[in-house]
Structures are given as structure tokens and as C-alpha cells.
Steps between C-alpha positions, in 0.01 A plus 500: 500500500357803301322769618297720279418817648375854447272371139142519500364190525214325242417155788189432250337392792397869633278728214802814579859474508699540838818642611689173646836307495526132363759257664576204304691186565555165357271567211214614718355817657556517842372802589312811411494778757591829535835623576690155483861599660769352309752267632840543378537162282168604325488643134264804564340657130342846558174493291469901530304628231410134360203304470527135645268234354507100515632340202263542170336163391430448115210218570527364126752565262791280339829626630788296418273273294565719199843628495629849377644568162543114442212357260395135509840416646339651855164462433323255738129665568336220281486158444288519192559142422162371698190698621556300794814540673431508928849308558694827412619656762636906499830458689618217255484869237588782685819631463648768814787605268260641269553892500106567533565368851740693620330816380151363627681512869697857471126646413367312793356201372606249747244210428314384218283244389620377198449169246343386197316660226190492380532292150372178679208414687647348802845707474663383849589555852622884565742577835524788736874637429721738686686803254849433615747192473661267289304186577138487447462245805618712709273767394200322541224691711228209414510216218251376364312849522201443253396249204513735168194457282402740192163578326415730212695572183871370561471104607224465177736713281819275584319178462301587149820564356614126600141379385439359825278581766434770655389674216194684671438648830256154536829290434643695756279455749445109427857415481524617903185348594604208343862502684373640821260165495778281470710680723207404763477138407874462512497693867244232608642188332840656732340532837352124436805334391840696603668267292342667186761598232531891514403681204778784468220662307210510735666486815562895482128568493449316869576806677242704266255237598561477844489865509863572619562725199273691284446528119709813359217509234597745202177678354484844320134481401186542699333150368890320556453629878164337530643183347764521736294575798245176375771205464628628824155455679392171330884345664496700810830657433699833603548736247679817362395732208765600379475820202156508561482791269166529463446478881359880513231391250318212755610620856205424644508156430830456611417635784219268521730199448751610783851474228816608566673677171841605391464788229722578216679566307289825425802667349612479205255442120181325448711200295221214504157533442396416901715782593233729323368619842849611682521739754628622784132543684490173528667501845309758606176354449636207643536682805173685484312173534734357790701227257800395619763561189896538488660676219744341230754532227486169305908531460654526184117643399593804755845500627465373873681805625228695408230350725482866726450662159209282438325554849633840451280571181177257692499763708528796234205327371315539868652232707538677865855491525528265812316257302753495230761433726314226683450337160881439463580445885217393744218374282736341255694298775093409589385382206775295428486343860845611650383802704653281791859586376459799205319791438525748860715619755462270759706377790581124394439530128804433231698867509437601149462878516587784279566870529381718251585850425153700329139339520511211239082593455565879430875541387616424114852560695440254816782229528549221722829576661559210680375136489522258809440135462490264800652740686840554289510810292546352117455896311595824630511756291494793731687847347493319191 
């Protein structure tokens, strides 16, 4: 049992932060109430002076996909070997003993959505994954998470270099009609005759069909979005956007079109064309026009450890501060459909809580001094 008390306490779920103690047991909060008395078996942490949040959420980056200070030894973001690759799965590439992990967790990071890249059309299945072990099935939150597609410049850049297609944003957007339609006859020819031979290929888009997980859809550019948003609509499919850099530019047809987006990584150059229209407002007038959005790093593209700098500098940029944080806690854990486990302090959710010491939204010097994951304390770096 651990008992956090004395901290001021983020829940996500009220708009102000309350003074209140957090019991936690077997993984799980058990409690949050004032003035919890200790028993004597308990490990009691006095949170005076701290901040106490739920653990941060980077909703699309590639942590342990792309390993640190390795090269292509530890590089496993892309299969760039065929635009259309839905069989590959995330935990089959991530790696916990890579050091970006480990400092992902100490800074508070304790789950990310991680997986392909965006060289192939159809890149693969991405997973829900905990900051702290040394096997990645038993840091799974949720696998599969979301079918990786990508639009715009990179999938057409990758493929015109092999003289094959995708070539053009049309080629693009062909090549997963086309698969998406055979995905659906294959699903059909299934439910007729069980006996069917499974396709290892197609098989992995049944649950995008079917709706049980939704496209992670990378697109920087406005007319990507809406090419996004139209494939989606003709199949009847979930979706993500995912950059969505030009988002600020056509809010009110997002808004229109009821999306859900994931925004970043606005730090950092303008290093492709599409990225032309990068900025930090674009949260903000995500906001403004009531679109749900979570905030991202796109690890090794922005170290993962630096997702509270990123919602630190959306809200520089005019972000209310609240709504930063929600966009790497609450609304992140939301969007990515695990809000019944991540994302708040709530009695019965997984006991993944930090303490931080400064306001990581108005303090260069803020720190995370303490990192909690399913309710054992993995980083404590208090008086250091």
C-alpha cells in the first residue's frame, strides 16, 4: 500500500486542482479522500509542496521502435519494403531496454502509443505500452491500438524512389482503397466459410472494419486531412489525424466532420515541404472550435521526454493551461480509447501517477520528481 499525501492534486476530471490523499494498492487507486490515516505497514510519501498529476500519455510517437545512439542496427519504425504492410505489429519492434524509455518514465511519461512509420501506406498495427519493464507483454495497456496509414509527401517519396507505386498522393489513396476492398471481400468470404484460409495480410484490417480499432491516419496537409477524412467515410471506419498540422487552417470543417486529432510535433524545423504551416496555435484553435485533440512528440522526431515541454509551449502559444495538460492526460487517454484505465485520478483506474515539483506549463525548471507505475514507484528522484 502507498499513500500519497499532502500534494496538490491534478484528478483531470475536476477544471481546479484539490488538496487530497491517494491510496493505492495492487496497481489500482483505492481511494482519494482527505486525510487518509496511515496504517503502520503502509509506505506513506508526503507530496508537500508538489504537484500530483496522472501519468502523461504521448498518443503517437515511436518509442522503442527507434532506438538511441544505435543506427539501423535498432531501427525498426519502417518496413519500407511494401506500401502495404497491416501484418506488422509494434510489440514484435519495441525494445524496453532502450534508454529513451527509461528517461521517457523518470520525466513522467508512463504510456505511449507507439509503432510504425509513415514510409508505407498501410504501415501496421500500433499498441498501447506502459514506460517501465523489461518485457513488452507485460507492458501492454491495449494491443492492437490503431491500423497506421500515411498520406502526403513520405509514403509517395519512399515508393518513387523504388519506382513503384505510390508515387502520387492519387497512388496513395488508391493503393488503400484498393486493399481496404479486399480486406472487405476477404472478411465476407470468412464469415461464409470459416474454413477460409487466413490471409496473415488482411486479417489485421478486420478489426478496422469491424470498427474495433480506428485508423491512426498520418496527414500534415490540409487537402491529406480531407483525403483522410473521405476514404474514412466512403468504408465507415474510425479514424485518427494524426500531425494534422495544418488543422488551424480548416477548423471549421473539422469541426463540421466531428474528428478526433493528435497534434505534433510542432517543435522543432519546418524539414518537409507539408510542414510549411507549423505552429503551435494549432492546438489552440483546435480548442477554440470545440475539437477534441491530444498533443504529441513523434519520438526520436522530439525526444518523448519532452512531451510537457511541448504542451508547455501549446500553451505559450495560447492554449489555457488546463487544456494543455488534458491533452497529455485526460483527452489523450480519450482519444485513444483507454480513458477506462489511463489518463485521471480515479478510484479503480491503473495507479500511474506522478509528483512534480514546479508547474510543467509555466516553469523552464519544473521536474517530475517521482514516477509511479501500476502502483510501484519505478523513479524517484527526490533531493536529487
Amino acid at each position: 500500500m502507498i499513500l500519497i499525501q499532502n500534494g496538490t492534486v491534478y484528478t483531470m476530471t475536476a477544471e481546479e486542482p484539490v488538496r487530497t490523499d491517494i491510496l493505492v494498492e495492487d496497481g489500482k487507486i483505492q481511494r482519494i479522500e482527505s486525510a487518509i490515516t496511515p496504517q503502520a505497514d503502509w509506505q506513506v510519501i508526503d507530496a508537500a509542496g508538489l504537484r500530483v498529476y496522472p501519468g502523461f500519455i504521448d498518443a503517437h510517437c515511436h518509442l522503442g521502435m527507434s532506438e538511441e545512439a544505435i543506427g539501423f542496427e535498432g531501427n525498426d519504425v519502417n518496413e519500407a519494403t511494401d506500401p502495404v504492410t497491416p501484418q506488422i505489429r509494434a510489440i514484435d519492434g519495441f525494445n524496453p531496454t532502450d534508454r529513451a524509455v527509461a528517461e521517457a518514465c523518470s520525466a513522467g511519461v508512463t504510456c505511449v502509443a507507439t509503432g510504425p512509420g509513415s514510409a508505407n501506406v498501410v504501415g501496421g498495427q500500433f499498441a498501447a505500452i506502459k514506460t517501465y519493464g523489461r518485457r513488452v507483454d507485460k507492458m501492454i495497456v491495449k494491443a492492437p491500438l490503431a491500423m497506421k496509414v500515411a498520406f502526403g509527401e513520405n509514403p509517395k517519396r519512399v515508393y518513387n524512389n523504388k519506382q513503384k507505386m505510390p508515387s502520387t498522393r492519387m497512388g496513395t489513396a488508391a493503393l488503400l482503397r484498393q486493399t481496404l476492398t479486399e480486406a472487405i471481400n476477404y472478411m465476407k468470404k470468412r464469415e461464409k466459410d470459416p474454413d477460409t484460409p487466413v490471409d496473415f495480410k488482411l486479417e489485421p484490417l478486420i478489426p478496422v472494419l469491424k470498427r474495433e480499432i480506428p485508423l491512426k491516419a498520418h496527414a500534415h496537409r490540409a487537402d491529406d486531412i480531407f483525403t483522410v477524412i473521405r476514404i474514412a467515410r466512403e468504408f465507415h471506419l474510425r479514424f485518427t489525424l494524426d500531425h494534422c498540422t495544418e488543422g488551424h487552417l480548416i477548423t471549421d470543417e473539422l469541426a463540421e466532420e466531428n474528428v478526433q486529432a493528435i497534434v505534433g510535433p510542432s517543435f522543432g524545423s519546418r524539414s518537409k515541404f507539408e510542414l510549411t504551416n507549423k505552429t503551435f496555435d494549432t492546438p489552440k484553435a483546435l480548442y477554440e472550435e470545440g475539437i477534441p485533440f491530444a498533443i504529441m512528440t513523434d519520438h526520436p522526431v522530439i525526444p518523448c521526454q519532452y512531451l510537457p515541454l511541448c504542451a508547455a509551449l501549446s500553451h505559450k502559444a495560447g492554449l489555457p493551461a488546463m487544456e494543455a495538460v488534458k491533452a497529455i492526460t485526460i483527452r489523450a487517454a480519450q482519444i485513444l480509447g483507454l480513458e477506462d484505465r489511463i489518463g485521471s485520478l480515479e478510484v479503480g483506474k491503473d495507479a500511474d501517477i506522478i509528483l512534480y515539483a514546479g508547474d510543467p506549463m509555466e516553469d523552464i525548471e519544473a521536474h517530475c520528481v517521482m514516477t509511479i507505475v501500476d502502483g510501484k514507484i519505478v523513479s524517484d528522484r527526490r533531493g536529487a
